[in-house]
C-alpha positions as CSV (number, residue, x, y, z in Angstrom):
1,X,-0.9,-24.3,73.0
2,X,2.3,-26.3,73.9
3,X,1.2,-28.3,77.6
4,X,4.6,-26.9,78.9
5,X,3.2,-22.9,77.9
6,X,0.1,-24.0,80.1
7,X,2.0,-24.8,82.8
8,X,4.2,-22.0,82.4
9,X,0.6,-19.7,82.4
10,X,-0.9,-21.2,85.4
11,X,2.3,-21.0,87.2
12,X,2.9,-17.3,86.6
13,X,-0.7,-16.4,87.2
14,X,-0.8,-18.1,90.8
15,X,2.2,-16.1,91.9
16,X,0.9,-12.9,90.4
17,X,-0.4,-10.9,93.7
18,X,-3.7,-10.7,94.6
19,X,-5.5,-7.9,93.1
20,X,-5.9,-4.8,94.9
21,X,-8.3,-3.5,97.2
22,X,-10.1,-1.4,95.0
23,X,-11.3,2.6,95.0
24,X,-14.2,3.0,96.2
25,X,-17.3,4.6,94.2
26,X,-19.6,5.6,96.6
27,X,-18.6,7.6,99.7
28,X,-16.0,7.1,102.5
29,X,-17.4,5.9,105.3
30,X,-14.4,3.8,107.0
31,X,-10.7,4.8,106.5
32,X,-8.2,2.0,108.3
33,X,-4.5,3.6,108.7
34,X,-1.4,2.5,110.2
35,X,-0.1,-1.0,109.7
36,X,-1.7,-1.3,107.0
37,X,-0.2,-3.4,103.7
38,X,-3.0,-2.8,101.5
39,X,-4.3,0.7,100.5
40,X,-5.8,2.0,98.0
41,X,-5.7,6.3,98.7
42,X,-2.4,7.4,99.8
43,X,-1.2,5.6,103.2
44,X,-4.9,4.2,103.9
45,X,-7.6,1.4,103.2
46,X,-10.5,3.5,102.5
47,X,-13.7,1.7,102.4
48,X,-17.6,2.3,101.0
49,X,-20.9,1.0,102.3
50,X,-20.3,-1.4,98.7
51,X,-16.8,-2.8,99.4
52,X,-18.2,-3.8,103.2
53,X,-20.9,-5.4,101.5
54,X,-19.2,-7.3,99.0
55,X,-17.0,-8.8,101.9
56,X,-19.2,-12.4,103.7
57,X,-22.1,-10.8,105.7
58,X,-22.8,-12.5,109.4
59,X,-25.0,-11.5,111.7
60,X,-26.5,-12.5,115.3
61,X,-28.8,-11.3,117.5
62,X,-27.8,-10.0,121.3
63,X,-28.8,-7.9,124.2
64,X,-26.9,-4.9,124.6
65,X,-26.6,-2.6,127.3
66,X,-28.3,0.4,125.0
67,X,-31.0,-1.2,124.1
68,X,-33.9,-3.2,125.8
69,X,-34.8,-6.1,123.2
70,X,-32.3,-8.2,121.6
71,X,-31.3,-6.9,117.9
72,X,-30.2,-8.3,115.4
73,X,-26.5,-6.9,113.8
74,X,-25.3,-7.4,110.2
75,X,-22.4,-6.9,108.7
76,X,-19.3,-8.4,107.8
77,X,-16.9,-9.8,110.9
78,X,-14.3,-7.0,112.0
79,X,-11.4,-9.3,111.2
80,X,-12.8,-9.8,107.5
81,X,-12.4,-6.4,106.8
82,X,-9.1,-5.5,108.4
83,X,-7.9,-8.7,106.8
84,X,-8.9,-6.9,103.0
85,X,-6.5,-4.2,104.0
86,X,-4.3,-7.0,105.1
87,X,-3.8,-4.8,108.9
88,X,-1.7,-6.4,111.6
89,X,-1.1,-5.3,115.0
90,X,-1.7,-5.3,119.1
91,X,-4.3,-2.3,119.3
92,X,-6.5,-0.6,116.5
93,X,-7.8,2.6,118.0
94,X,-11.7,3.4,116.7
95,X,-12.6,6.4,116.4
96,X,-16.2,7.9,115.5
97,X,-17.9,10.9,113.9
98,X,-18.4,12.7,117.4
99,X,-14.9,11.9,118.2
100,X,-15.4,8.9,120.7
101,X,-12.4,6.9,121.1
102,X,-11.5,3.4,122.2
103,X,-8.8,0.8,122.3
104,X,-9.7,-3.2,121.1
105,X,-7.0,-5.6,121.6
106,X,-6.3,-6.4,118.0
107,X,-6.2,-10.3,119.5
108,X,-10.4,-9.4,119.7
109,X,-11.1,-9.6,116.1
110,X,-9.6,-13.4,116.2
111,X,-11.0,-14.5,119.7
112,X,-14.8,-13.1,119.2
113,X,-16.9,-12.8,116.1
114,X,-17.0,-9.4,116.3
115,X,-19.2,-8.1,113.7
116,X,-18.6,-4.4,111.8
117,X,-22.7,-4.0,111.7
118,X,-23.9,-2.0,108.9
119,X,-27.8,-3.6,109.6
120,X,-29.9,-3.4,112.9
121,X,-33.0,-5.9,112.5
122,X,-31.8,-6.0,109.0
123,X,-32.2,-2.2,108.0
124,X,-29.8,-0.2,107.6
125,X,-28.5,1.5,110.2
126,X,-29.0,5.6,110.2
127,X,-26.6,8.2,111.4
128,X,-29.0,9.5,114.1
129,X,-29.2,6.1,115.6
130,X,-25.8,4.6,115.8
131,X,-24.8,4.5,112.3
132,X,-23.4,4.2,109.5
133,X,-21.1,1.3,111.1
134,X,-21.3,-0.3,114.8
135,X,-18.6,-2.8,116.0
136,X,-20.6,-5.4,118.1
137,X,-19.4,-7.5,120.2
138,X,-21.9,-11.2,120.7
139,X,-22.3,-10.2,124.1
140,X,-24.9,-12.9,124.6
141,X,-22.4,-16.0,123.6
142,X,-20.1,-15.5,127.0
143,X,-20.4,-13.9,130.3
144,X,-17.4,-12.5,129.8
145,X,-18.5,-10.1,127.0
146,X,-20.8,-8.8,129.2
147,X,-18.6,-6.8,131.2
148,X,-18.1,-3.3,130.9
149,X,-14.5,-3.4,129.2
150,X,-16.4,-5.2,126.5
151,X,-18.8,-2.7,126.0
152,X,-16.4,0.0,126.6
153,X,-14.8,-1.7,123.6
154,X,-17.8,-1.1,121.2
155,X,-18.0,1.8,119.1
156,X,-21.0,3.1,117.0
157,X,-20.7,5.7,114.5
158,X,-17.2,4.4,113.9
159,X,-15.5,6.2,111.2
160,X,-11.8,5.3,111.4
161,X,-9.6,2.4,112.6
162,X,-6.0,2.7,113.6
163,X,-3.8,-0.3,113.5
164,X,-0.8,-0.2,116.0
């Protein structure tokens, strides 16, 4: 091959877009809406428990107020994943499977390494007991995360994310 055709190649493959987020194959358990730029089923970013875990897995122990012992929370940070569906905005609104709502400042995700916890002391985490997915504040890295807007922020049993 001609150097000039190799050149040509590498230069049309680094401006071909990224690839897509993909479909998932197992089931739904996150759906992110709004402004959204990458979807993958109709006007959302759909996620499985295998797409989170494919995405860099954190984690960090911390007291919370619902518990009594310190527990550890895995998972991949909050603005990883809204960064796959390539979301931007001031507010997301979480919603969970009993219908729970809150409001995080979207300016969270990038201030605190807020983690979208699939794990609790590295199982994972049950329905029944705050699952499938928990966002987590590190409460225990600044006094300030241990206020009740902070916790009022959290969500367990989150389900859906809207990006405003």
């Amino acid at each position: 091959m001609p150097i000039y055709r190799l050149y040509l190649a590498l230069a049309l493959l680094s401006a071909w877009p990224a690839l897509a987020l993909e479909l998932p194959s197992g089931k739904v358990i996150l759906t992110i809406s709004g402004k959204v730029a990458e979807k993958n089923v109709a006007d959302t970013a759909v996620f499985d428990l295998a797409m989170l875990e494919k995405l860099p897995q954190q984690s960090f122990s911390t007291k919370t107020p619902w518990e009594t012992l310190p527990i550890k929370f895995t998972g991949p940070y909050l603005r990883d994943v809204l960064a796959a569906a390539k979301a931007k905005g001031s507010v997301m609104k979480a919603v969970t499977l009993n219908d729970y709502k809150t409001v995080i400042p979207f300016d969270d995700v990038h201030k605190f390494n807020m983690i979208l916890a699939h794990k609790m002391n590295g199982l994972a985490i049950p329905v029944r007991t705050k699952g499938p997915l928990f966002i987590v504040y590190p409460y225990d890295s600044k006094p300030e995360l241990q206020t009740k807007p902070y916790y009022d922020r959290s969500a367990w049993q989150v389900k859906s994310l809207a990006i405003e």
